[in-house]
C-alpha positions as CSV (number, residue, x, y, z in Angstrom):
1,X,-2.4,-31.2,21.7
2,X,-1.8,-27.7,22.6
3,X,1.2,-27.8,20.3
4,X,-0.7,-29.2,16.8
5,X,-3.4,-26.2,17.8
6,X,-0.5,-23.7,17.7
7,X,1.0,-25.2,15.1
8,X,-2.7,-24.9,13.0
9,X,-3.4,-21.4,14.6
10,X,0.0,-20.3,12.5
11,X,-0.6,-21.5,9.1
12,X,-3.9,-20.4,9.0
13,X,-2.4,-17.0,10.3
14,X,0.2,-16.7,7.5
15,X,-2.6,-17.9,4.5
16,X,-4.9,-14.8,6.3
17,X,-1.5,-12.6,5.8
18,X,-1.1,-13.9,2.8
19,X,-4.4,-13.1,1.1
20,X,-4.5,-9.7,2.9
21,X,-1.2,-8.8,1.5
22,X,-2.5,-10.4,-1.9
23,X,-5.9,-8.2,-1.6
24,X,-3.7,-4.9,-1.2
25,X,-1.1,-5.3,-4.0
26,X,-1.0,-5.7,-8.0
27,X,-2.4,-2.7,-8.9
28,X,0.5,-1.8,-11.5
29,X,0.6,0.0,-14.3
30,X,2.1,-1.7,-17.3
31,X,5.6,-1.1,-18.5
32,X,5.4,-1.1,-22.1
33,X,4.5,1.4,-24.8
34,X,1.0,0.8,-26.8
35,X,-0.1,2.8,-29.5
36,X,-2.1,5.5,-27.7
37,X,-6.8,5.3,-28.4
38,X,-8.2,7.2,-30.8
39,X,-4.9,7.9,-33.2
40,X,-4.7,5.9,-36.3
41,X,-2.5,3.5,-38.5
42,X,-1.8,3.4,-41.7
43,X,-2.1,0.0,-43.6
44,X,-0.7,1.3,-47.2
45,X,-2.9,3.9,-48.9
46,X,-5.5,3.6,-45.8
47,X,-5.6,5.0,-42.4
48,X,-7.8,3.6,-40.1
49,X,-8.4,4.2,-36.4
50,X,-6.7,1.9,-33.4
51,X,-10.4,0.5,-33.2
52,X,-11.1,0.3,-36.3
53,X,-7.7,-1.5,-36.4
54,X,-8.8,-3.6,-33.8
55,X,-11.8,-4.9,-35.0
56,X,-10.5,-5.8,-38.5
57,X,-8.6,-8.7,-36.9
58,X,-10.6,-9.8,-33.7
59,X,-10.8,-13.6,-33.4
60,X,-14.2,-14.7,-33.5
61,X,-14.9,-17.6,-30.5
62,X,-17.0,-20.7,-30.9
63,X,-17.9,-23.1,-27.7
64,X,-19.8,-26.9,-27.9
65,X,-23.0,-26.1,-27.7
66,X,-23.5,-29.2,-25.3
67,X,-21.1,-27.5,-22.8
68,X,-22.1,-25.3,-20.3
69,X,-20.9,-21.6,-21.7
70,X,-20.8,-17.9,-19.9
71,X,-20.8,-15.2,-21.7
72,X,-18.0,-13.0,-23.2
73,X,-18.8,-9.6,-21.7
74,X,-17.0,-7.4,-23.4
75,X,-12.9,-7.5,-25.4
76,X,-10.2,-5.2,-24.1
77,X,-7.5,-4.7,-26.5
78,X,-4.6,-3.2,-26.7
79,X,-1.8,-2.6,-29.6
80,X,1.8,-2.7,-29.4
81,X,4.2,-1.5,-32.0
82,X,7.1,-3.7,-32.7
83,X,9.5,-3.7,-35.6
84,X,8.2,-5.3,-38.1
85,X,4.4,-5.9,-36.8
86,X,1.4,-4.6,-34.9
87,X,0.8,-6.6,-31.9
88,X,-3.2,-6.6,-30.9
89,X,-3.3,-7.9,-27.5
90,X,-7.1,-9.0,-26.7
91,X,-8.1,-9.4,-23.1
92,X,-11.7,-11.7,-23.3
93,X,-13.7,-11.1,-20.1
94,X,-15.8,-13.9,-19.4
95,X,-18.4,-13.2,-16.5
96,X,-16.8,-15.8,-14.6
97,X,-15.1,-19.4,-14.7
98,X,-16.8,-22.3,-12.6
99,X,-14.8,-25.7,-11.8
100,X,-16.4,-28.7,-12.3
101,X,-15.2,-29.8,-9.0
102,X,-17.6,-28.0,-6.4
103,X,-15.4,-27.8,-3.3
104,X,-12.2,-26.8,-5.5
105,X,-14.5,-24.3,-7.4
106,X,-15.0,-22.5,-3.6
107,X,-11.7,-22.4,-2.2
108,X,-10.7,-21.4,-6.1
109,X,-13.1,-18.4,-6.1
110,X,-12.1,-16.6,-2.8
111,X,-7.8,-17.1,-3.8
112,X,-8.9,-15.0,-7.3
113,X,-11.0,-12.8,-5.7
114,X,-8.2,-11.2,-3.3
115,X,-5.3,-12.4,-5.9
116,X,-7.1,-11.4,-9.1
117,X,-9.3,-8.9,-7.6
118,X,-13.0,-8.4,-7.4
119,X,-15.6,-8.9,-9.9
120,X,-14.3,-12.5,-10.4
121,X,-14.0,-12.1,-14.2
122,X,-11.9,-14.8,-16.3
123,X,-10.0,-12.7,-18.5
124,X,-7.9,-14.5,-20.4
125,X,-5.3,-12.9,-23.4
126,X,-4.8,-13.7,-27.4
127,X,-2.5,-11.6,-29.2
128,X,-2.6,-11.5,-33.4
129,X,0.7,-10.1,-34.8
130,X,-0.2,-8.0,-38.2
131,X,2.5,-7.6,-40.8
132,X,3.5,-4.3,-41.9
133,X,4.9,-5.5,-44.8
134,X,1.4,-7.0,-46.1
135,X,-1.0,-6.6,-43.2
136,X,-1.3,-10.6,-43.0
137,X,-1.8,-12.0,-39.7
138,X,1.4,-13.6,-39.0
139,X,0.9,-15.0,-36.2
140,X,-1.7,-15.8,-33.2
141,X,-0.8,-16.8,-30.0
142,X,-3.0,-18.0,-27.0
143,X,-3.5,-19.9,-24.1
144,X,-4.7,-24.0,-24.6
145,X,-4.7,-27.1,-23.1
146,X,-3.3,-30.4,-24.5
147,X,-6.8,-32.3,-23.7
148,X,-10.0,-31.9,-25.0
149,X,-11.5,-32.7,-21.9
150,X,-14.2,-29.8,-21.3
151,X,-14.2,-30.8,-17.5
152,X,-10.9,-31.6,-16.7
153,X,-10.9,-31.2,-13.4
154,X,-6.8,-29.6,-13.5
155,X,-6.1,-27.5,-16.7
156,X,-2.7,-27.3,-17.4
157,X,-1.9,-24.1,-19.7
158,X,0.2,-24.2,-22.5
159,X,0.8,-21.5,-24.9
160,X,-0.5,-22.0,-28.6
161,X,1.2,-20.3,-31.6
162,X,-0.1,-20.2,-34.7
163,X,2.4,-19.3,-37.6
164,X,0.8,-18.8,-40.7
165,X,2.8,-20.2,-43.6
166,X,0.4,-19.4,-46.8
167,X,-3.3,-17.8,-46.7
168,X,-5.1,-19.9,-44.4
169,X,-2.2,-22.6,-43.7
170,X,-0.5,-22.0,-40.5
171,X,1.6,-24.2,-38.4
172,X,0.2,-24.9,-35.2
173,X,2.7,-25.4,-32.4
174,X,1.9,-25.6,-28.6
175,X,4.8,-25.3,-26.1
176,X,4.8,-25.2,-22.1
177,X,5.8,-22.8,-20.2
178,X,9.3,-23.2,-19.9
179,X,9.2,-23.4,-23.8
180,X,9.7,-27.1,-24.5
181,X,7.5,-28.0,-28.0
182,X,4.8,-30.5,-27.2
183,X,3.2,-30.8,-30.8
184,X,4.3,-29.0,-33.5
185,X,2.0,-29.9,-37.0
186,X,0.0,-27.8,-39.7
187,X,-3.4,-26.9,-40.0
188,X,-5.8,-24.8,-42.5
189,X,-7.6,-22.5,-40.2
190,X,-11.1,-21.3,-40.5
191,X,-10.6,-18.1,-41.3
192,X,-13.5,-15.1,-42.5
193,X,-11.7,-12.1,-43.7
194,X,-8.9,-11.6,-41.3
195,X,-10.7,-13.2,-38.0
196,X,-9.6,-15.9,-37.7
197,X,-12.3,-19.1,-35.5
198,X,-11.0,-20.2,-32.1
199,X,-13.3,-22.8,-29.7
200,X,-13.6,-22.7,-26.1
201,X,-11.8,-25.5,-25.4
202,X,-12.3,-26.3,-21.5
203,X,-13.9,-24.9,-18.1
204,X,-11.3,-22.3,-17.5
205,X,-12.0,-21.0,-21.4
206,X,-8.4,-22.4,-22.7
207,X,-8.7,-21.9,-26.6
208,X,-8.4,-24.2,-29.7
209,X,-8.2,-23.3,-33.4
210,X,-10.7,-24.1,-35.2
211,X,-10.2,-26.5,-38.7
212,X,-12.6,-29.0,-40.5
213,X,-11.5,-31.4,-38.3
214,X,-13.5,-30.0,-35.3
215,X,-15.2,-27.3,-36.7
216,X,-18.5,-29.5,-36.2
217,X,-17.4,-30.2,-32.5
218,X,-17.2,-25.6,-31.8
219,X,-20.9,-24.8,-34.0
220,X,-22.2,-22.3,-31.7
221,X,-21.3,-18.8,-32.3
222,X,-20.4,-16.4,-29.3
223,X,-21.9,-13.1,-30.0
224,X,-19.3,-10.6,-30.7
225,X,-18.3,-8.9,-27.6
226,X,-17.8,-5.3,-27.3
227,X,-14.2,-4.1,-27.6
228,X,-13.1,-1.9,-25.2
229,X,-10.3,0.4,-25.0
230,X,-7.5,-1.1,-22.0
231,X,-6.9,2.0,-20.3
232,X,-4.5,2.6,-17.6
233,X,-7.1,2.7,-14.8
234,X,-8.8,-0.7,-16.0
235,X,-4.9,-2.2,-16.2
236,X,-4.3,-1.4,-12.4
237,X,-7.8,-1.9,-11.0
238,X,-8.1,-5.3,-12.6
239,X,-4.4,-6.7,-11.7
240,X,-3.6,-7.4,-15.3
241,X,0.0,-7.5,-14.1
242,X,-1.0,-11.0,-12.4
243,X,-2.9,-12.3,-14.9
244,X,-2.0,-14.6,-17.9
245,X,-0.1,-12.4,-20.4
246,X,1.2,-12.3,-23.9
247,X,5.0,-11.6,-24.8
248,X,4.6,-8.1,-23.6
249,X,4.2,-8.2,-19.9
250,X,4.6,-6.0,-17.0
251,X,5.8,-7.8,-13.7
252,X,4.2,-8.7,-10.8
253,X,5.4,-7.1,-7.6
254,X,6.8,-10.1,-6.0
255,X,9.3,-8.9,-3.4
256,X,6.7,-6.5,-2.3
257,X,3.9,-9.4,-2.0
258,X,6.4,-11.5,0.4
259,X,7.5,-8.3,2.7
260,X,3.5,-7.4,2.9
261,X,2.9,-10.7,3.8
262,X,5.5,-11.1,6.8
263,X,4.2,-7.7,8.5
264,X,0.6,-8.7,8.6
265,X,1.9,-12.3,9.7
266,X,4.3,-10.4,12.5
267,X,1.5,-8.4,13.4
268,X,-1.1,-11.7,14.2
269,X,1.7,-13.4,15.5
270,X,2.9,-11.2,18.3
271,X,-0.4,-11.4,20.5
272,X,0.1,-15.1,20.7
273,X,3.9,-14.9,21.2
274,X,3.2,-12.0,24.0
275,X,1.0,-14.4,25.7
276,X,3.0,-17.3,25.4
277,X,5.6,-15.2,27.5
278,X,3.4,-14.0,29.9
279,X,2.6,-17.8,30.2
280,X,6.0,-18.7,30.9
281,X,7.0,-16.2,33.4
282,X,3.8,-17.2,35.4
283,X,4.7,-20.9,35.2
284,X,8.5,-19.9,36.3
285,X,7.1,-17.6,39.3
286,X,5.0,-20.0,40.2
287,X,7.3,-22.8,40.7
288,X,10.0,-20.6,42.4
């Protein structure tokens, strides 16, 4: 009996360490070039501000109306220069993310809070690519899941990208992680202007594109959420680095995580093994 209590005492020691070491790492700045705020680009004849930019092509979001929905709170963004496109990386931050499952949704809300960090926003990423050639979107990519399920109690993510093959025809291909295809087929996208419609697709706000084959299914508009400059003090202090990210990512500080995690584990451990010593020299003096 003593041996299953020590044997209980240490894992719940090393998941303490663990979310200590968790609570007190991720703050990193990101290790990629963005177009610096308040400069402008030039689309042809017109130059227009980063935000200005920015809000030209932001995604507008639709959600069931008979699901339960929080708010947007506000958009970061961000915008990356690459070869031939713009990249505008948009951060949603939802007010929080509940799990239909009650018991998972605790246990699920203290890991983000120390692994995520505190408010327990769910921000999750898109990223539109814009042509410099014609200042078409070329392509959209997201987080989805492969079931329309709003309450699905597990949400696997897969990654979404839209490739846009003539004005509102793209092909819509969704992949896994490790990049295998899982559907591959083309859509026409409801599109106003240049923002193109995405619905809120489950719990965890995994995103859908939105055609006439569901556009009755996503009806209710989500106000347009303030967009927000991603500064440097908002990408430490929130922990982007371990959150969900597009093709330009900065790494998490894994090494550092699992070193962290053994000291604070040494340091609850020794008491115990101390007095499991003293134990054993008593017992041996004892019984000389």
């Amino acid at each position: 009996m003593n041996k299953l209590k020590m044997i209980f005492a240490i894992i719940i020691l090393l998941i303490i360490a663990f979310l200590l070491s968790a609570y007190f790492t991720g703050r990193k700045s990101r290790s990629y070039k963005i177009i610096p705020f308040h400069t402008t680009i030039r689309l042809g004849d017109e130059e227009i501000s980063t935000f200005e930019f920015a809000n030209r092509y932001q995604p507008k979001i639709f959600s069931n109306p008979q699901n339960p929905s929080q708010p947007i709170l506000w958009t970061w963004y961000e915008i990356i220069e690459s070869e031939n496109t713009y990249d505008i990386v948009y951060y949603n931050c939802w007010e929080n993310e509940i799990s239909p499952k009650k018991s998972f949704d605790f246990i699920y809300k203290i890991f983000r809070s120390v692994y995520f960090g505190y408010p327990l926003y769910d921000i999750e990423y898109l990223m539109v690519k814009v042509s410099k050639n014609n200042y078409e979107i070329e392509n959209v990519t997201f987080e989805t899941s492969i079931s329309n399920d709003y309450n699905k109690k597990i949400v696997t993510h897969y990654i979404n990208f839209l490739n846009q093959e003539d004005k509102n025809i793209y092909t819509n291909l969704i992949k896994d992680k490790k990049g295998k295809v899982i559907r591959e087929n083309k859509i026409s996208i409801d599109k106003v202007g240049f923002k193109i419609h995405l619905g809120i697709q489950t719990w965890n706000h995994m995103l859908c594109p939105i055609s006439n084959k569901n556009r009755n299914v996503y009806s209710a508009f989500q106000n347009s959420p303030k967009l927000k400059e991603l500064s440097d003090t908002d990408y430490k202090k929130y922990k982007f680095s371990r959150k969900s990210q597009s093709e330009h990512k900065t790494e998490t500080e894994k090494v550092s995580l699992f070193l962290l995690t053994i000291v604070f584990f040494s340091l609850f451990t020794y008491p115990l093994y101390k007095t499991k010593k003293q134990q054993l020299i008593h017992r041996t003096i004892s019984g000389a």
